[in-house]
N, C-alpha and C positions, 0 to 999 in steps of 0.2 A: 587274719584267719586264712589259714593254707585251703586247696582243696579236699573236697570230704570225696569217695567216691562210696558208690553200692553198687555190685552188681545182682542182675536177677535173669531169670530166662523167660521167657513170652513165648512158649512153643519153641519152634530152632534158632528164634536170635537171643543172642547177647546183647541186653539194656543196660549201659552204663548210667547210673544218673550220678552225674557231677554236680557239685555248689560249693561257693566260694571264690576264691580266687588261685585262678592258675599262673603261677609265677616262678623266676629262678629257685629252683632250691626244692624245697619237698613237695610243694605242688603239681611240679613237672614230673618230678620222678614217678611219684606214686601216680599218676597219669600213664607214663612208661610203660612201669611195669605191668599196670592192669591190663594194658594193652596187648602185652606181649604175652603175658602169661594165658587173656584169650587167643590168641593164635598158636600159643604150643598145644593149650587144649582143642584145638582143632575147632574151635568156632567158626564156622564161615560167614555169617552174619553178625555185625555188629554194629549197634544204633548206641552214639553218644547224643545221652539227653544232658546240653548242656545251660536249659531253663535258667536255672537255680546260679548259673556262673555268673558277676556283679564284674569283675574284672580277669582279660587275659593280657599277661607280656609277650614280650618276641619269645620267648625260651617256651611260655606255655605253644601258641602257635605252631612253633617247630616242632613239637610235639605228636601235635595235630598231624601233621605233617609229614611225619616221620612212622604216625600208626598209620597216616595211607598208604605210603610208599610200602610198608611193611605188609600190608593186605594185597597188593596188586602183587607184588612180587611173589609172593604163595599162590597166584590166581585164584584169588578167595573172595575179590572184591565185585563188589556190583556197584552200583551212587543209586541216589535217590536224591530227588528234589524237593524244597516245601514250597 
C-alpha cells in the first residue's frame, strides 16, 4: 500500500495527514507534490501528521527533506518540537 494523503486547514496551518507507506515510486511523489502545491498556494504553515505512516525509504525521507529545504528557502519556515 502506497501513501494515502488528506489535506485540511486548522485556522492558518496546513494539516497533512499521511498513512501508509512512503516509498520509491508514488508514495514520494504524491508527497512531493502536496507539498509543493502547499507552498505555491502560499501556505506558510505546514504540520505533517505522519501518525498513520507504518513504513518510510530513503526516497520517502528525501522527501521529507526536500519539503524542508523548500520551506526555508521561501522564508516560510518555523520548526516546532514534540
Amino acid at each position: 500500500m502506497s501513501a494515502k494523503l488528506s489535506t485540511r486547514q486548522v485556522g492558518d496551518v496546513t494539516v497533512m495527514d499521511v498513512s501508509g507507506r512512503i516509498t520509491l515510486g508514488e508514495g514520494s511523489s504524491s508527497l512531493r507534490d502536496a507539498l509543493h502545491s502547499a507552498v505555491e498556494a502560499g501556505n506558510k504553515k505546514i504540520l505533517l501528521n505522519l501518525g498513520e505512516v507504518n513504513y518510510i525509504d530513503s526516497s520517502g525521507i528525501g522527501e521529507l527533506v526536500a519539503g524542508f529545504t523548500s520551506l526555508s528557502n521561501h522564508g516560510e519556515l518555523s520548526s516546532c518540537s514534540t
